[in-house]
C-alpha positions, -999 to +999 in steps of 0.1 A: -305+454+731-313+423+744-302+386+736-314+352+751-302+320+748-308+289+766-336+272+748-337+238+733-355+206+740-363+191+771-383+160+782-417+168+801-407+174+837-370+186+825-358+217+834-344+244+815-327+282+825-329+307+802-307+339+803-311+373+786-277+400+784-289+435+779-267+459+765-274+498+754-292+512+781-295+515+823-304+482+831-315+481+872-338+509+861-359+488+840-387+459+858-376+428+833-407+406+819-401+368+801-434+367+777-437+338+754-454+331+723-473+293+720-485+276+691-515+270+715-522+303+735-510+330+710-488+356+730-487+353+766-471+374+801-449+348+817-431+368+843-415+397+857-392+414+887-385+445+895-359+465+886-339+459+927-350+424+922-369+424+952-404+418+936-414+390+914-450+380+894-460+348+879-487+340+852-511+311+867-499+285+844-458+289+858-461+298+895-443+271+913-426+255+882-407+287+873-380+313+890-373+347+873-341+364+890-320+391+876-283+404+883-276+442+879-242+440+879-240+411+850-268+431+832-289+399+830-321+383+840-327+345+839-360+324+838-356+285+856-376+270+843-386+235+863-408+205+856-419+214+822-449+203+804-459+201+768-475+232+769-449+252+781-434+249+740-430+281+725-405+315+717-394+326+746-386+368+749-374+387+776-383+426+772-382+454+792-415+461+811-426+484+789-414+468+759-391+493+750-368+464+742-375+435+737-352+400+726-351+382+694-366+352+715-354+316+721-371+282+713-381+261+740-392+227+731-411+206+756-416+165+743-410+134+745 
């Protein structure tokens, strides 16, 4: 299983950090993705690192503005989220990699 929370409205160029508890299964030997769904761009890969941690992959429209980052022992990964734009509004889901699981999402709201 796996919850997020952390959403919620922000300003453009606020910042938000969104975190997501797993539960249920061996968590370090999962990669961790953040996907989100826009009322703009449909379904879209936002972000992922490996399962040590060590390796992390941005979608064009976050690199530099976001940070994914994950702690095994907390079973958790987290998605800073900096500078935000209008755009950037949308469900928010972390999953596994493979989508095996995959969160009940959280609303990020980005406007003035």
């Amino acid at each position: 299983q796996l919850v997020e929370s952390g959403g919620g409205w922000v300003q453009p160029g606020g910042s938000l950090r969104l975190s997501c508890t797993a539960s249920g299964f061996t968590f370090s030997n999962f990669d961790m993705s953040w996907v989100r769904h826009t009322s703009g761009q449909g379904p879209e890969w936002v972000s992922a690192i490996n399962g040590g941690g060590t390796d992390t992959y941005y979608a064009p429209s976050v690199q530099g503005r976001f940070t994914i980052s994950r702690d095994n022992a907390k079973k958790m990964v987290y998605l800073q989220m900096n500078n935000l734009k209008p755009d950037d509004t949308g469900v928010y889901y972390c999953s596994t990699d493979d989508f095996t699981y995959l969160g009940q999402g959280t609303q990020v709201t980005v406007s003035s």
